[in-house]
PQR file of N, CA, C, O and H, with PARSE charges and radii, in Angstrom:
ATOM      1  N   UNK A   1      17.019 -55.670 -25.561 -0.4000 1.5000
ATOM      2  CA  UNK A   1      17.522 -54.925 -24.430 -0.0000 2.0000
ATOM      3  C   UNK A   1      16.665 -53.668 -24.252  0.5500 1.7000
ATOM      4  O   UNK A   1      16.525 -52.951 -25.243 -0.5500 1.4000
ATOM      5  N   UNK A   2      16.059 -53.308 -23.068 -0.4000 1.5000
ATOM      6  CA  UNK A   2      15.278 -52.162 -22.559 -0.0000 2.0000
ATOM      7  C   UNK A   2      15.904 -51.039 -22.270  0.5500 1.7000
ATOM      8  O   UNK A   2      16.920 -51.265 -21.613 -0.5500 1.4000
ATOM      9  H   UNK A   2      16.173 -53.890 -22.263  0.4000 1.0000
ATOM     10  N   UNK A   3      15.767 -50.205 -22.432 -0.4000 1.5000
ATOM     11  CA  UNK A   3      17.053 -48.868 -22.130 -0.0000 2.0000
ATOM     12  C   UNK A   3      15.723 -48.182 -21.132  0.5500 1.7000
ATOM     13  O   UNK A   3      14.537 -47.919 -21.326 -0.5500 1.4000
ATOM     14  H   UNK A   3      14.941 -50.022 -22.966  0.4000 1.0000
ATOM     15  N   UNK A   4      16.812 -48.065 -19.837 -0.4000 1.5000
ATOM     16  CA  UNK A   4      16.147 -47.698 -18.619 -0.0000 2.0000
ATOM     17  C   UNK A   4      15.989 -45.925 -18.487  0.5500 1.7000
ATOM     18  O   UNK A   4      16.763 -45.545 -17.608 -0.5500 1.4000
ATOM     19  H   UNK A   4      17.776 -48.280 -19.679  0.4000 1.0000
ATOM     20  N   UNK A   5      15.338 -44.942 -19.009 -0.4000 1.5000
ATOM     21  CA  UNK A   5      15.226 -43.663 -18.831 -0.0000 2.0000
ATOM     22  C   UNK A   5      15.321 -43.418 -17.231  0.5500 1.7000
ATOM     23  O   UNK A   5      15.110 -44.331 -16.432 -0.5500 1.4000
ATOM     24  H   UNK A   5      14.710 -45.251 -19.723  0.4000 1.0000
ATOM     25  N   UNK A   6      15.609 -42.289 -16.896 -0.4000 1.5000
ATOM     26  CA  UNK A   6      15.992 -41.855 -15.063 -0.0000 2.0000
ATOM     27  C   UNK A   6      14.302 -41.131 -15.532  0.5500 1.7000
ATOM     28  O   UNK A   6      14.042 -40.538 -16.579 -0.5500 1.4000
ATOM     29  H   UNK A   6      15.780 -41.547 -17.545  0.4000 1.0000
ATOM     30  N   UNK A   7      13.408 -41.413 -14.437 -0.4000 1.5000
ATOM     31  CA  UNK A   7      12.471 -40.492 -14.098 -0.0000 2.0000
ATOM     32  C   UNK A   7      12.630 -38.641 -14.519  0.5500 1.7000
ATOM     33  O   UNK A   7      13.478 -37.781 -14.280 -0.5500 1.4000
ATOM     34  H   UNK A   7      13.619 -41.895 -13.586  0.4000 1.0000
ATOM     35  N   UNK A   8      11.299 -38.675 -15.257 -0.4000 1.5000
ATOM     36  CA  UNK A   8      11.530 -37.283 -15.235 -0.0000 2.0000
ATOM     37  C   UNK A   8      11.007 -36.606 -14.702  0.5500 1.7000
ATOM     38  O   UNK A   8       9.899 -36.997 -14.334 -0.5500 1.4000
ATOM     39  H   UNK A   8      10.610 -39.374 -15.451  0.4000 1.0000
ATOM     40  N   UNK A   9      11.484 -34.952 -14.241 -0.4000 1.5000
ATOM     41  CA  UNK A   9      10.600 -34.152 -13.142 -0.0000 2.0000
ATOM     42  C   UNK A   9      10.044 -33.536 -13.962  0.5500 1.7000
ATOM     43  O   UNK A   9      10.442 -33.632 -15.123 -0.5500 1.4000
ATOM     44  H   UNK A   9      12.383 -34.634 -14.540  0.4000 1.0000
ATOM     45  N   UNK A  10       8.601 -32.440 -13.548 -0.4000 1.5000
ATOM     46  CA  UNK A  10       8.017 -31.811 -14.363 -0.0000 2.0000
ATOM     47  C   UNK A  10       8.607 -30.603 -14.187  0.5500 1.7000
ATOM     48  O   UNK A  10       9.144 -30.196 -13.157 -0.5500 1.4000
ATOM     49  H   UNK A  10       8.278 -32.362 -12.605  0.4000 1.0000
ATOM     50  N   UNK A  11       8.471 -29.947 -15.398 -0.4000 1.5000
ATOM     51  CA  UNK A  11       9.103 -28.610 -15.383 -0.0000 2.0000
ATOM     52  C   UNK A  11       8.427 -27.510 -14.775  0.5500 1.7000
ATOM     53  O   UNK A  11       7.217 -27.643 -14.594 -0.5500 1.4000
ATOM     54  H   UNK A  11       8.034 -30.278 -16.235  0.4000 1.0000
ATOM     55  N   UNK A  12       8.868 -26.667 -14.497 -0.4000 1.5000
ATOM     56  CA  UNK A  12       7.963 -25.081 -13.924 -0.0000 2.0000
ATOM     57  C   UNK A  12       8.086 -24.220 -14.470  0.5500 1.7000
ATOM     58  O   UNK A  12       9.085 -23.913 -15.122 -0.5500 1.4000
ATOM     59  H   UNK A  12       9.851 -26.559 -14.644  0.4000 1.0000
ATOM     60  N   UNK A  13       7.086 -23.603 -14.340 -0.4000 1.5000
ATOM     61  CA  UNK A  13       7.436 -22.461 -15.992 -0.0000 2.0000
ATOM     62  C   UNK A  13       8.006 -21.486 -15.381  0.5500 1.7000
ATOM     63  O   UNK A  13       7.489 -21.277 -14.283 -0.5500 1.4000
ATOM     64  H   UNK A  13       6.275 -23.852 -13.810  0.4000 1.0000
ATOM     65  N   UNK A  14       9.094 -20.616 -15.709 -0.4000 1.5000
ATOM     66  CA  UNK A  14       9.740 -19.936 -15.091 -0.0000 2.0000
ATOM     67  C   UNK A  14       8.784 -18.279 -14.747  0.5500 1.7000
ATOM     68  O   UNK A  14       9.142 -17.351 -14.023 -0.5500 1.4000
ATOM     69  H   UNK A  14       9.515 -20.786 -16.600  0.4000 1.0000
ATOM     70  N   UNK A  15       7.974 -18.364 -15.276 -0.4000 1.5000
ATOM     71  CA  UNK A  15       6.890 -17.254 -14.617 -0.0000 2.0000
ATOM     72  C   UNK A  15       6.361 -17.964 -12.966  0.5500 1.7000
ATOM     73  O   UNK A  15       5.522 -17.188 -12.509 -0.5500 1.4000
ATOM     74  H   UNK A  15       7.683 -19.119 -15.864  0.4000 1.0000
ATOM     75  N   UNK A  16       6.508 -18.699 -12.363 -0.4000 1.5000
ATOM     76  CA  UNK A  16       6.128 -19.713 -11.252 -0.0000 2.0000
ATOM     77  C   UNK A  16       6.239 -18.811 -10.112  0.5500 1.7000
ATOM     78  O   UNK A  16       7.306 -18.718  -9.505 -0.5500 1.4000
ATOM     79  H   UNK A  16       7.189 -19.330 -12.735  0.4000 1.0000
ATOM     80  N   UNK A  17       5.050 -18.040  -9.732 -0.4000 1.5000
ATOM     81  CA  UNK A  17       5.858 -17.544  -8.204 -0.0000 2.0000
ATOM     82  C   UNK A  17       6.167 -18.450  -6.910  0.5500 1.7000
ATOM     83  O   UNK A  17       5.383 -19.327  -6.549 -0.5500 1.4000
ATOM     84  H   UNK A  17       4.183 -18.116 -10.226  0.4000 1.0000
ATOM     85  N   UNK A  18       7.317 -18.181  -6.270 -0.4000 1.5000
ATOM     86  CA  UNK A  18       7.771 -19.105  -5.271 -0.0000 2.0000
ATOM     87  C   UNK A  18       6.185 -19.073  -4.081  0.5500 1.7000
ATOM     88  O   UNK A  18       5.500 -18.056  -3.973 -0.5500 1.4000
ATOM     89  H   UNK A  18       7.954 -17.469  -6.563  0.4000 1.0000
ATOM     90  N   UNK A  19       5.922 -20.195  -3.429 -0.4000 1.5000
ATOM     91  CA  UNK A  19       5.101 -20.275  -2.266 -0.0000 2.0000
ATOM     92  C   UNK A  19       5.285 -19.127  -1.621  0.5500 1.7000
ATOM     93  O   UNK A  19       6.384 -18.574  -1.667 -0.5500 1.4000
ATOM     94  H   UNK A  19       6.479 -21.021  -3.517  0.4000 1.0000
ATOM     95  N   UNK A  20       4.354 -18.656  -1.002 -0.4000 1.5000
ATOM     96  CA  UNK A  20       4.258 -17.627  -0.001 -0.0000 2.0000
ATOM     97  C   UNK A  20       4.002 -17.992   1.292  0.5500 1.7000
ATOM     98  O   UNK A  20       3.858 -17.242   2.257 -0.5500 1.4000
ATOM     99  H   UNK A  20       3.462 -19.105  -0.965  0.4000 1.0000
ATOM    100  N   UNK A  21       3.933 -19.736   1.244 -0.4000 1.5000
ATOM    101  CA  UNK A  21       3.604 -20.297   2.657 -0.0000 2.0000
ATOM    102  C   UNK A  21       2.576 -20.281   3.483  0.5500 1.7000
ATOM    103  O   UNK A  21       2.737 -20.581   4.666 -0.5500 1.4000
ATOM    104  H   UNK A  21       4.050 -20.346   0.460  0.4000 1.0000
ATOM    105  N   UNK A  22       1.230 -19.890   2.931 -0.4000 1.5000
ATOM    106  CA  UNK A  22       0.305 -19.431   3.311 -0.0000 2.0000
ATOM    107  C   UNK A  22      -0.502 -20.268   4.878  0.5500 1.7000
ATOM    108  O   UNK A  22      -1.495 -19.934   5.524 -0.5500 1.4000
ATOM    109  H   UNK A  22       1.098 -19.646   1.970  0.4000 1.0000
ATOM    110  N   UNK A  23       0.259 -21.189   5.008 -0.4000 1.5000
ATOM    111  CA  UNK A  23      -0.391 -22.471   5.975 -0.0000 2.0000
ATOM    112  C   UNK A  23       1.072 -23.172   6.560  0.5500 1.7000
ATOM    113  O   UNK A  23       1.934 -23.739   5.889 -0.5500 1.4000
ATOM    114  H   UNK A  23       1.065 -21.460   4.482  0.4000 1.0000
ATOM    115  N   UNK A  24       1.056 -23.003   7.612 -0.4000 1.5000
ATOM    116  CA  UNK A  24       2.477 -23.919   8.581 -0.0000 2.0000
ATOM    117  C   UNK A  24       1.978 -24.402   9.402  0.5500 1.7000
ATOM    118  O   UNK A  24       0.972 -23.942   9.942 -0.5500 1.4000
ATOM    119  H   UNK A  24       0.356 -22.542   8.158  0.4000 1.0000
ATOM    120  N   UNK A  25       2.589 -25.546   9.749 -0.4000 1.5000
ATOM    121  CA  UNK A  25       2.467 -26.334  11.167 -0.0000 2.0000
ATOM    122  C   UNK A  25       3.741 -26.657  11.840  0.5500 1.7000
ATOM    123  O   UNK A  25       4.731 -27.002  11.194 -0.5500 1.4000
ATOM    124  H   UNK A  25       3.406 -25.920   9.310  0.4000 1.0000
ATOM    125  N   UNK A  26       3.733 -26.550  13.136 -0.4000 1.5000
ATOM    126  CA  UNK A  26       5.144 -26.511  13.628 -0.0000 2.0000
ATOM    127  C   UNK A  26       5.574 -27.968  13.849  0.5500 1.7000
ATOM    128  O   UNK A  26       4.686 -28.640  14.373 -0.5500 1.4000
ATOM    129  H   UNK A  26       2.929 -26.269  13.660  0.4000 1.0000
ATOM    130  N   UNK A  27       6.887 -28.726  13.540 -0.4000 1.5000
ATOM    131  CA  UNK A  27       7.393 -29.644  13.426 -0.0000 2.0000
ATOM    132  C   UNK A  27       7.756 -30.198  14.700  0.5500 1.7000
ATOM    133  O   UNK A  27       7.299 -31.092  15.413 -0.5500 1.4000
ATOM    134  H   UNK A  27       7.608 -28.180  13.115  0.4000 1.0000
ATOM    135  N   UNK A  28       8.957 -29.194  14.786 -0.4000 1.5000
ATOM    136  CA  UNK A  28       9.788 -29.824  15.876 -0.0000 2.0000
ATOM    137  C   UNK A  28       9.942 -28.247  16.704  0.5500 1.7000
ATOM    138  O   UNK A  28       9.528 -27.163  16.292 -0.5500 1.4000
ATOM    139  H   UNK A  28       9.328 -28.468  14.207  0.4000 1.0000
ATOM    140  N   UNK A  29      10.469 -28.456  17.625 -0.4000 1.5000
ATOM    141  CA  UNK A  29      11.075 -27.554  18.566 -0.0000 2.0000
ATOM    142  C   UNK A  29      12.819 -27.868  19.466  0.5500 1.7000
ATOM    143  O   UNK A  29      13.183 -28.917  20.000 -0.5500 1.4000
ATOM    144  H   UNK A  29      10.805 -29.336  17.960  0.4000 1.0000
ATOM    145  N   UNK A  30      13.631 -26.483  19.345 -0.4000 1.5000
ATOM    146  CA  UNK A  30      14.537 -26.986  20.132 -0.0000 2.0000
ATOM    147  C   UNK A  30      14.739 -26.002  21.235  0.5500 1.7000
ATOM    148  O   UNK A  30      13.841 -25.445  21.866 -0.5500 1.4000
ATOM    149  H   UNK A  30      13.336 -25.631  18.911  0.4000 1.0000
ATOM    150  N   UNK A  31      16.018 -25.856  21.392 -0.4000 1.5000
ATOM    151  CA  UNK A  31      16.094 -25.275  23.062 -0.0000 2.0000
ATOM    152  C   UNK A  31      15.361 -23.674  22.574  0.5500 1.7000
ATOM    153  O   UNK A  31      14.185 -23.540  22.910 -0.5500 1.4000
ATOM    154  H   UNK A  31      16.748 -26.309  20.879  0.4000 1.0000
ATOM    155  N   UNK A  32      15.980 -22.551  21.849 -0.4000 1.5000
ATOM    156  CA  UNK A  32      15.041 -21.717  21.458 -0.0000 2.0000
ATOM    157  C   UNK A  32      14.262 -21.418  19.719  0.5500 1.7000
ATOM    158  O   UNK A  32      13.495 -20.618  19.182 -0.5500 1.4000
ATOM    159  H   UNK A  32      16.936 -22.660  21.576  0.4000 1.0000
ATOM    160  N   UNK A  33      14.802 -22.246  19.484 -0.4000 1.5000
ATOM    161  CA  UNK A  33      14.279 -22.457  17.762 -0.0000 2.0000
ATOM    162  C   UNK A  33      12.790 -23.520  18.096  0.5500 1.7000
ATOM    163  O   UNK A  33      12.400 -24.265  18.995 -0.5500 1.4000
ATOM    164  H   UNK A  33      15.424 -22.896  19.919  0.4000 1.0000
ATOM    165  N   UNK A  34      12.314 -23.032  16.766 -0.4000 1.5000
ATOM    166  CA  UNK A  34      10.913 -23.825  16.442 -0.0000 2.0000
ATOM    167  C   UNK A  34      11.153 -23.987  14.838  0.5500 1.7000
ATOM    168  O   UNK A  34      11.535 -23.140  14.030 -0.5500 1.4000
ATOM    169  H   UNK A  34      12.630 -22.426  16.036  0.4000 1.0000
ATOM    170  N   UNK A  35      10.816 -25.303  14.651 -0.4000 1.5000
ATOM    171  CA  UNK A  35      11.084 -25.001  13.188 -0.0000 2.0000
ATOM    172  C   UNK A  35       9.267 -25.652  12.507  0.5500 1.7000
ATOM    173  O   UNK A  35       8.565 -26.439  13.142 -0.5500 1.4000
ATOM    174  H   UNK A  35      10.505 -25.991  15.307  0.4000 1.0000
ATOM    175  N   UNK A  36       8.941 -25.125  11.308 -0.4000 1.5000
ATOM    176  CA  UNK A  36       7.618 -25.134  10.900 -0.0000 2.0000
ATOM    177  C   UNK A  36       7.959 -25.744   9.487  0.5500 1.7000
ATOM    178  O   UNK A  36       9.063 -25.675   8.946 -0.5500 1.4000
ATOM    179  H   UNK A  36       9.511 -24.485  10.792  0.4000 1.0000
ATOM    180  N   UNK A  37       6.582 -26.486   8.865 -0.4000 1.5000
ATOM    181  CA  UNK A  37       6.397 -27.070   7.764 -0.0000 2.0000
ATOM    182  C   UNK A  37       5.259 -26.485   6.780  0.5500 1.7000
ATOM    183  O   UNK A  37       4.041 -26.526   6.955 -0.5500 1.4000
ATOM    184  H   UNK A  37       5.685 -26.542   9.304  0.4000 1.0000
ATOM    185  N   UNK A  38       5.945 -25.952   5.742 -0.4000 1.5000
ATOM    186  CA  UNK A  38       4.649 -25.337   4.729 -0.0000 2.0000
ATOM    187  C   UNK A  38       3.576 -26.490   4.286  0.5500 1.7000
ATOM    188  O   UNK A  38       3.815 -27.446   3.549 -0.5500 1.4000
ATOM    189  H   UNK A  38       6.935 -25.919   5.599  0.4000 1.0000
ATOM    190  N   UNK A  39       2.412 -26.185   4.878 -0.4000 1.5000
ATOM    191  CA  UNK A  39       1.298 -26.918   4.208 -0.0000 2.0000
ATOM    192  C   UNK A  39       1.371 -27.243   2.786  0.5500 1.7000
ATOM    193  O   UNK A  39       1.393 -28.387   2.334 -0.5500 1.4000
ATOM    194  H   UNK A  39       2.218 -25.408   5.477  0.4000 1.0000
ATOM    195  N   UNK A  40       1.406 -26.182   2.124 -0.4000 1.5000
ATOM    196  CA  UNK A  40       1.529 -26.090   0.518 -0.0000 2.0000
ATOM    197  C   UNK A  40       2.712 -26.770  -0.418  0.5500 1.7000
ATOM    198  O   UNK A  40       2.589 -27.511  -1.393 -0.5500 1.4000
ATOM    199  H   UNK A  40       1.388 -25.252   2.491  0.4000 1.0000
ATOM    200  N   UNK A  41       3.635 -26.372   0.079 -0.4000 1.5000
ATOM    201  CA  UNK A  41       5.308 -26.662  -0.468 -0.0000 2.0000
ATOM    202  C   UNK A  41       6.082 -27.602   0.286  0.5500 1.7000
ATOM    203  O   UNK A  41       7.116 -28.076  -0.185 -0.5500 1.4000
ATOM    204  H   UNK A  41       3.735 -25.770   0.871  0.4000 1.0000
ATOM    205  N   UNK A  42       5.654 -27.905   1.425 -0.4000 1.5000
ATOM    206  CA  UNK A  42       6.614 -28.633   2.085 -0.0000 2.0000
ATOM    207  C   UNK A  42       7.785 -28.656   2.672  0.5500 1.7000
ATOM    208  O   UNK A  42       8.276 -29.665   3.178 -0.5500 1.4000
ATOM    209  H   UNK A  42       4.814 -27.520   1.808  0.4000 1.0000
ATOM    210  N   UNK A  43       8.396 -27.349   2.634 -0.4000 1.5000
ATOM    211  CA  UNK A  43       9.325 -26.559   2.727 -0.0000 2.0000
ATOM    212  C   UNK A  43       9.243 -26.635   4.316  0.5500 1.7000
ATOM    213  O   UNK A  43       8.202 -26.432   4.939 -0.5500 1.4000
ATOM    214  H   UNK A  43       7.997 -26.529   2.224  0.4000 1.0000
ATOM    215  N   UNK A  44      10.478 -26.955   4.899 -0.4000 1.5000
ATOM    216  CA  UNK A  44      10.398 -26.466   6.238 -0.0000 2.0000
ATOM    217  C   UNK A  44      11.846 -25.818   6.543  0.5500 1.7000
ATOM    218  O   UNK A  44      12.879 -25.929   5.884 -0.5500 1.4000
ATOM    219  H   UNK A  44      11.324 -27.120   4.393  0.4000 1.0000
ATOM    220  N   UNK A  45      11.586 -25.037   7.863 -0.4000 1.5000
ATOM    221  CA  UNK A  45      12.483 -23.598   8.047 -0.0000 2.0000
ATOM    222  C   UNK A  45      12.109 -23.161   9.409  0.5500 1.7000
ATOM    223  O   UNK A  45      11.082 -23.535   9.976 -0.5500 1.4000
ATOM    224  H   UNK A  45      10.746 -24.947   8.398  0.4000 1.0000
ATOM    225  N   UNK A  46      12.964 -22.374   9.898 -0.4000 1.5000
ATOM    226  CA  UNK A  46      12.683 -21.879  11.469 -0.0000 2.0000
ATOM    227  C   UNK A  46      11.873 -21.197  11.436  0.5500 1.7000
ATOM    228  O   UNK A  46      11.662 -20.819  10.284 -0.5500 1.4000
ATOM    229  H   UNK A  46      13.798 -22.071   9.437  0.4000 1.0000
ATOM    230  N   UNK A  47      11.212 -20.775  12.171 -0.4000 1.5000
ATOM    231  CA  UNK A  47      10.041 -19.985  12.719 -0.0000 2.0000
ATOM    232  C   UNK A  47      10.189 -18.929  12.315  0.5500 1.7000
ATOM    233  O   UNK A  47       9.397 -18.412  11.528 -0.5500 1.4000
ATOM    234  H   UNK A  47      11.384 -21.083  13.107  0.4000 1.0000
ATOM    235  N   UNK A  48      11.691 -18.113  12.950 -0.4000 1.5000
ATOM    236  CA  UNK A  48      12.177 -17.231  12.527 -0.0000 2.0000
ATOM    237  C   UNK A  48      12.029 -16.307  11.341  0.5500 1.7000
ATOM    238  O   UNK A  48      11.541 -15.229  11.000 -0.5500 1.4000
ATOM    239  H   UNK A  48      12.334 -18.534  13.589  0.4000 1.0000
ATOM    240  N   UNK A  49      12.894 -17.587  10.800 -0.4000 1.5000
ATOM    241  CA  UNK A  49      12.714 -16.843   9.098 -0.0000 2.0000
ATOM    242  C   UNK A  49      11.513 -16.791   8.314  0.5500 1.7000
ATOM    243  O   UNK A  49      11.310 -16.192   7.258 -0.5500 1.4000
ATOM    244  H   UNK A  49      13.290 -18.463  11.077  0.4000 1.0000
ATOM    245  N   UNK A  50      10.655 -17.604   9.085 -0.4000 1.5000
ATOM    246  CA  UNK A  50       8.867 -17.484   8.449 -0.0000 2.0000
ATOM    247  C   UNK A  50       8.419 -16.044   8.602  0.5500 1.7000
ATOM    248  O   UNK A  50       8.006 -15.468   7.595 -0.5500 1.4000
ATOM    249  H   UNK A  50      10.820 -18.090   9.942  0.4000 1.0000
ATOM    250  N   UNK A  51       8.456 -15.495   9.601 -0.4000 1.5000
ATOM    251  CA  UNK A  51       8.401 -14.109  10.655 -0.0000 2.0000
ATOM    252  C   UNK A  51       8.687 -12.927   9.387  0.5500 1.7000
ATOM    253  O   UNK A  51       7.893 -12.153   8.853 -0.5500 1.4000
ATOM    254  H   UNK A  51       8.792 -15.963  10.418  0.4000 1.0000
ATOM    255  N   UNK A  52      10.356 -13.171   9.127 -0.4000 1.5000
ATOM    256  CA  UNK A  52      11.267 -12.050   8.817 -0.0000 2.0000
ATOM    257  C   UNK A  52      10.396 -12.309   7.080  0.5500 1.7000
ATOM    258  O   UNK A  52      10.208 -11.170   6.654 -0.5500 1.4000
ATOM    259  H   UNK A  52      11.001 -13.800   9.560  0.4000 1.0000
ATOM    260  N   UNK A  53       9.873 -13.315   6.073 -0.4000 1.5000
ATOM    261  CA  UNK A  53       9.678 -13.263   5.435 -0.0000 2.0000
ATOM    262  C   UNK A  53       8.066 -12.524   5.391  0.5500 1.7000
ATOM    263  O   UNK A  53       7.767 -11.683   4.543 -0.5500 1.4000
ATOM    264  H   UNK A  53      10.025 -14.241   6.419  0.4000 1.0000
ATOM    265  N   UNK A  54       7.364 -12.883   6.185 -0.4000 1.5000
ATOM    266  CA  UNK A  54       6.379 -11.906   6.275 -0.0000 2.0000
ATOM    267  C   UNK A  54       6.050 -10.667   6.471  0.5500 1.7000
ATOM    268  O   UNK A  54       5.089  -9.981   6.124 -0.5500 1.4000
ATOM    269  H   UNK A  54       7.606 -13.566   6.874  0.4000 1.0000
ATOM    270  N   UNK A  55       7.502 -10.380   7.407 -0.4000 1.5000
ATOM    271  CA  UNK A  55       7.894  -8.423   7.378 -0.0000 2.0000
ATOM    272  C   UNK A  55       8.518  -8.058   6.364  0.5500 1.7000
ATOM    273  O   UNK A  55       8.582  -6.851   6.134 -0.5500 1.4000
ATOM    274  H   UNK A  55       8.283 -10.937   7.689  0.4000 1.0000
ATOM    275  N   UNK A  56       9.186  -9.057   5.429 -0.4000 1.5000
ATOM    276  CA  UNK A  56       9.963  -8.749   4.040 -0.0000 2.0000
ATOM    277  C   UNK A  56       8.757  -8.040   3.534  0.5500 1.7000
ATOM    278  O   UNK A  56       8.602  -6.819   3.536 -0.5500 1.4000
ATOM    279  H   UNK A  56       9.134 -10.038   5.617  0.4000 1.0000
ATOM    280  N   UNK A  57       7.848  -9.014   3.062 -0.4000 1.5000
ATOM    281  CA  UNK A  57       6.458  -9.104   1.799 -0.0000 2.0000
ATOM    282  C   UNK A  57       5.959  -7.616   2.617  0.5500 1.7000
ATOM    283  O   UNK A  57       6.254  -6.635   1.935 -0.5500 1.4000
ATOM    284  H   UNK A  57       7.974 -10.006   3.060  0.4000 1.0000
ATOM    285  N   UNK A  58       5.411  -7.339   3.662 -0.4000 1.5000
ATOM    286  CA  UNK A  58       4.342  -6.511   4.241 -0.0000 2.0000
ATOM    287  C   UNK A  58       5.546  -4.662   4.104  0.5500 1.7000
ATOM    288  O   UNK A  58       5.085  -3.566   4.422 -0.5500 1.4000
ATOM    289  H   UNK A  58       5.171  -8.136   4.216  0.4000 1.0000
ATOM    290  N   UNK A  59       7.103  -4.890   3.542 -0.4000 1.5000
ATOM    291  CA  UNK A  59       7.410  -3.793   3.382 -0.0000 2.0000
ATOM    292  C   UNK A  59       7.823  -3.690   1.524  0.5500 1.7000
ATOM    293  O   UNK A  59       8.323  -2.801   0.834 -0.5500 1.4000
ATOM    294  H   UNK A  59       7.478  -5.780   3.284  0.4000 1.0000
ATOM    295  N   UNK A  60       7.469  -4.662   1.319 -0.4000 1.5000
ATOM    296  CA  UNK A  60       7.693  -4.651  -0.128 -0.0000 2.0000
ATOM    297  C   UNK A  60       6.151  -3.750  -0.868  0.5500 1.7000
ATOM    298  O   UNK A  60       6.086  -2.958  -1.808 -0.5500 1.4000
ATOM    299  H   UNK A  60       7.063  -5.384   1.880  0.4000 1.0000
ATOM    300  N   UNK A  61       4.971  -4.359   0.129 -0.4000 1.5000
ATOM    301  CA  UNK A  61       3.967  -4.087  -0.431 -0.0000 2.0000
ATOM    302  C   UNK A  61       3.015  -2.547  -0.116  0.5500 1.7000
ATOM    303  O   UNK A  61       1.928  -2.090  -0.469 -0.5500 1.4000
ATOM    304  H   UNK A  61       5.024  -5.002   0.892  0.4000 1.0000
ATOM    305  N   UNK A  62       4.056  -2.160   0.676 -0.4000 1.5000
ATOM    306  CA  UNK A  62       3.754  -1.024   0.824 -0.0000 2.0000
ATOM    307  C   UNK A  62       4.644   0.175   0.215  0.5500 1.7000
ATOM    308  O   UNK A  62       4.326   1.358   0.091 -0.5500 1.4000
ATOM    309  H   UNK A  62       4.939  -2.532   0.963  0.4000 1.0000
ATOM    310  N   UNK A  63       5.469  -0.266  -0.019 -0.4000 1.5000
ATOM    311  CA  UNK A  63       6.536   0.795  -0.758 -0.0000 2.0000
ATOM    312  C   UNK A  63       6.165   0.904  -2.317  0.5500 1.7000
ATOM    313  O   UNK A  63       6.925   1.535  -3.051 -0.5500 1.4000
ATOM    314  H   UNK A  63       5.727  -1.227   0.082  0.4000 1.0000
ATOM    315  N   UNK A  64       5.033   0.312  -2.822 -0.4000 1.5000
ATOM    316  CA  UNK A  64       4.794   0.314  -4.306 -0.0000 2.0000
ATOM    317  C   UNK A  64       3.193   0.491  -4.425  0.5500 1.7000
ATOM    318  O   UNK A  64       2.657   0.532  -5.532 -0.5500 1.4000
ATOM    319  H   UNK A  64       4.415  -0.200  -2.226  0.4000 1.0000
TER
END
């Protein structure tokens, strides 16, 4: 009898910084949303919040 293991994922080392998204392409569009796909991560998300995360980073990096 074969004992079936579940696939394993690889781990990330918890030092891992999250994507910064450096590359998007826009997916889909709706009546006023656009939503975009990270080149890198694959991650997709509204336009929006791509925006607000780039004014996040650009006030993080100036306050230090």
């Amino acid at each position: 009898m074969t004992s079936s293991k579940p696939p394993q994922i690889p781990a990330t080392p918890n030092n891992a910084l999250p994507c910064r998204h450096p590359r998007v392409r826009i997916v889909a569009r709706e009546e006023d949303s656009e939503f975009v796909e990270c080149q890198e991560c694959g991650e997709v998300f509204e336009a929006s919040e791509f925006k607000d995360m780039n004014i996040e980073d650009t006030k993080l990096s100036s306050e230090f």
